[in-house]
C-alpha positions as CSV (number, residue, x, y, z in Angstrom):
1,X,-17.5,-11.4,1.0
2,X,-15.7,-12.1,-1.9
3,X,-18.4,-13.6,-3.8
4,X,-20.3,-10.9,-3.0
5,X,-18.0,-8.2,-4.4
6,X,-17.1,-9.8,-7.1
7,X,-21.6,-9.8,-8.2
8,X,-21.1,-5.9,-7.1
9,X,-18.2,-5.1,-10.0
10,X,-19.7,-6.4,-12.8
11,X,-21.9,-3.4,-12.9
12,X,-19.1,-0.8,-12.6
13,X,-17.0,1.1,-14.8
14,X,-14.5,2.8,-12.0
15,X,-11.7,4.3,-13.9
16,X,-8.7,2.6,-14.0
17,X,-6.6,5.9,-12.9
18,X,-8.0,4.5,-9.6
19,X,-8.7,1.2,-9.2
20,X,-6.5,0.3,-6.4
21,X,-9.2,1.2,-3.3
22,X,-8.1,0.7,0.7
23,X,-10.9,1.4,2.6
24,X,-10.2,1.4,6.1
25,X,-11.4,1.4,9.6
26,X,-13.4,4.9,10.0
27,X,-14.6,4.8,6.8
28,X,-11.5,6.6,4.5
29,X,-11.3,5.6,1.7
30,X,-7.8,5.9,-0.2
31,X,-7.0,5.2,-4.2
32,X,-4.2,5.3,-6.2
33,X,-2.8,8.5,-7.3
34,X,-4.4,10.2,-4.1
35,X,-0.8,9.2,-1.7
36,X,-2.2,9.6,1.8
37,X,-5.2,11.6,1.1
38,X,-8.3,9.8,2.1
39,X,-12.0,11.1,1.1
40,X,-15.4,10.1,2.6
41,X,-18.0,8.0,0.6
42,X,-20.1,11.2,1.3
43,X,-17.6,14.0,-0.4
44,X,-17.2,11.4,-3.1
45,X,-20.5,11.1,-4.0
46,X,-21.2,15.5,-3.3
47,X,-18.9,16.2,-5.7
48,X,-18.7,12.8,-8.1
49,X,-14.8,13.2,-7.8
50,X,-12.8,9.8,-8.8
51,X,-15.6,7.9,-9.9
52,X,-19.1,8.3,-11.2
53,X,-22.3,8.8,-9.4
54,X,-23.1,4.9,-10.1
55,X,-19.7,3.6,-8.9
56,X,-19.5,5.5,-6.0
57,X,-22.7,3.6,-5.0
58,X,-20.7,0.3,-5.7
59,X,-18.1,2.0,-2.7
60,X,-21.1,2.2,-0.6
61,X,-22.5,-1.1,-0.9
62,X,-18.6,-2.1,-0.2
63,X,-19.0,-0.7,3.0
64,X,-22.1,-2.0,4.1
65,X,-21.0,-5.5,3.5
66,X,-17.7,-4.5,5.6
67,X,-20.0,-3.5,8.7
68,X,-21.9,-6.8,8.0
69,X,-19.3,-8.9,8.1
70,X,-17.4,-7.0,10.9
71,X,-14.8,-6.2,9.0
72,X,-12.3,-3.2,9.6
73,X,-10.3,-2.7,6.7
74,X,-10.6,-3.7,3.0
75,X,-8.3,-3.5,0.0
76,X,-9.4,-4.4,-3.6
77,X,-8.2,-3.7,-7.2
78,X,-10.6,-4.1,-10.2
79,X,-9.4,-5.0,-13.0
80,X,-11.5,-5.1,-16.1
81,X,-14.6,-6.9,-15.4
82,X,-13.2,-8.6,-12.3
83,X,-12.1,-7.9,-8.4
84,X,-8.9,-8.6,-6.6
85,X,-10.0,-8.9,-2.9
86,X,-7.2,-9.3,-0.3
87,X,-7.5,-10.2,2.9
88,X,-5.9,-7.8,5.3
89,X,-4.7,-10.1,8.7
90,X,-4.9,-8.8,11.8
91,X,-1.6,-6.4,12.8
92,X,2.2,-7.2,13.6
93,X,1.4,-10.8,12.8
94,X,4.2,-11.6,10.6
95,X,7.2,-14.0,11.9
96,X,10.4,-14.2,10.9
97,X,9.4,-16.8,8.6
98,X,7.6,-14.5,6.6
99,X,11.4,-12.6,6.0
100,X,12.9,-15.7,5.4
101,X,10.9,-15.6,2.3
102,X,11.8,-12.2,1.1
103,X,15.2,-11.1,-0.5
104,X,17.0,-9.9,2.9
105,X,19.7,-12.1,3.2
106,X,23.1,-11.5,5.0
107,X,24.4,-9.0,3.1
108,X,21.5,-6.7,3.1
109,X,20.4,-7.4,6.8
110,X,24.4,-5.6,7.5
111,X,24.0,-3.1,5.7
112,X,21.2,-1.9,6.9
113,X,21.9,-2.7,10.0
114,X,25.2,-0.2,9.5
115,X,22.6,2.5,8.7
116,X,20.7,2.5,11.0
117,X,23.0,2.0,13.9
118,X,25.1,4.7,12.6
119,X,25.9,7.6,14.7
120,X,25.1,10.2,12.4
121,X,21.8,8.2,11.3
122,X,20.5,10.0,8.1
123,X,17.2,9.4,6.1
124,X,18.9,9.9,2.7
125,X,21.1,7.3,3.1
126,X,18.8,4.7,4.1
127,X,16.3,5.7,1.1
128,X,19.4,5.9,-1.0
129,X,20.5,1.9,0.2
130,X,16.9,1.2,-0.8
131,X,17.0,2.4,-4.4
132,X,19.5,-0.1,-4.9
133,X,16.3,-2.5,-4.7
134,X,13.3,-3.2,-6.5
135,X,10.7,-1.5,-4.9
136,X,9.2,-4.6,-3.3
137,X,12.3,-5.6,-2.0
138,X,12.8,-1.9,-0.5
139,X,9.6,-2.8,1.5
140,X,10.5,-5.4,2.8
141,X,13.6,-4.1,4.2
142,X,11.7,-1.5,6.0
143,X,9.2,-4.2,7.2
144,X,12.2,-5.6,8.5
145,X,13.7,-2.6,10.4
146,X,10.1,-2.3,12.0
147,X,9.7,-5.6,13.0
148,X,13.0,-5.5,14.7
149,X,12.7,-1.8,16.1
150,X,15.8,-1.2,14.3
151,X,14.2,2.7,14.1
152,X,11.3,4.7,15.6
153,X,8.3,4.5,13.8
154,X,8.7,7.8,13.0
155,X,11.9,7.8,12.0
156,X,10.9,4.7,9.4
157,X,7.7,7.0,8.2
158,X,9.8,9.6,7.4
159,X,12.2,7.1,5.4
160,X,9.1,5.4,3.7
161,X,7.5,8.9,2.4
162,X,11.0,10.0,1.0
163,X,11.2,6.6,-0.4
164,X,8.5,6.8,-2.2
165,X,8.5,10.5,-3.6
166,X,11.6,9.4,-4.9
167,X,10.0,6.5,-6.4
168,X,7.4,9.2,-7.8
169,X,9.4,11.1,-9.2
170,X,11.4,7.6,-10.9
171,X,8.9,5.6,-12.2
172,X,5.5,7.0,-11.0
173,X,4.7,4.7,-7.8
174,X,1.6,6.2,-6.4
175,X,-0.2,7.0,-9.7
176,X,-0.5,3.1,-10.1
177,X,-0.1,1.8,-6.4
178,X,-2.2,2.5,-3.1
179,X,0.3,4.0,-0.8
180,X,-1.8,4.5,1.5
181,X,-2.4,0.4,2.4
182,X,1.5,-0.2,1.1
183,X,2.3,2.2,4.3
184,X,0.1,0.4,6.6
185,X,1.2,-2.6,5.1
186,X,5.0,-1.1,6.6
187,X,3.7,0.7,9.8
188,X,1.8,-2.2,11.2
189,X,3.2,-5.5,9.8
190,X,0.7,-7.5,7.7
191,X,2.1,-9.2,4.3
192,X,2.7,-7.9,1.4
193,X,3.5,-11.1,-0.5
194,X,0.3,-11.4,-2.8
195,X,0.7,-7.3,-4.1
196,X,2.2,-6.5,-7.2
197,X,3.8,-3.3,-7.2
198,X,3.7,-1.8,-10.5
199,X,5.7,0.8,-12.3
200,X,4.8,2.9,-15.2
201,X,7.0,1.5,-18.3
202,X,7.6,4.8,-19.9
203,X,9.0,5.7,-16.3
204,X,11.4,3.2,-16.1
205,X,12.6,3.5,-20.1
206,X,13.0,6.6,-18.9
């Protein structure tokens, strides 16, 4: 499938304000700057919002080769003349190993364990622990507290989504980053080691 989409971008021109395109199970499609809003191919195309006439029909044929190849969920960026493709593996596959990797070592893995075993839990503080991080680092950490049911999974949604208006607010997270596949990356487990989360610069100088 990769070849495949790669032949299918070199006729687009998808705008680069939203390049980052989840696709998932039923269909949704979700882009950068639209947080957890998802649109059909169909609304897209009715009222040529996001992306042109042309490169909506590039979506389409995206989804077609997903029901060909039986595959549920898809995540992309296109970058100039060429597409990113990642692989998205099956749910709450990750190991320990995969943690082992990331920056939670002993230090962090206490104090977050203090958080959230805290009596008087409180979202703020958690969100606040995890600004001491680069973001990446941040999501791991909550990868972490799901993979060890540290918290509810509502409890850690709520967390991510104040995370990351935070982070909006900071150095404009969702306008360059797909939130929605970074919090399904979080909510059900599946690596985040090959994305680069980017920051706009003039947020960050900031």
């Amino acid at each position: 499938m990769r070849e495949e989409l790669s032949r299918l971008v070199k006729n687009i021109s998808i705008d680069h304000d939203y390049n980052k395109i989840y696709i998932c199970e039923r269909r949704k499609i979700y882009l950068n700057n639209m947080k957890l809003i998802g649109r059909s191919i169909d609304v897209i195309k009715r009222h040529n919002c996001f992306m042109s006439v042309g490169d909506a029909g590039f979506i389409l044929s995206v989804i077609k080769l997903m029901k060909s190849n039986g595959i549920d969920d898809v995540y992309f960026e296109i970058k100039n003349d060429f597409v990113v493709f990642f692989d998205i593996p099956q749910p709450f596959q990750i190991s320990e190993d995969y943690f082992n990797l990331s920056e939670i070592n002993s230090f962090a893995n206490k104090s977050i364990s203090k958080i959230v075993k805290s009596a008087r839990f409180e979202h703020t503080r958690l969100v606040d622990f995890l600004s001491l991080y680069e973001p990446k680092t941040a999501l791991y950490f909550l990868q972490y507290i799901r993979y060890n049911r540290m918290l509810s999974l509502c409890e850690i949604d709520n967390v991510l989504y104040k995370y990351i208006l935070k982070l909006d607010k900071e150095i404009g997270f969702s306008n360059l980053n797909n939130f929605r596949y970074i919090s399904n990356a979080v909510r059900y487990l599946f690596s985040l080691t090959e994305i680069e989360i980017e920051i706009e610069i003039e947020s960050k100088i900031n």
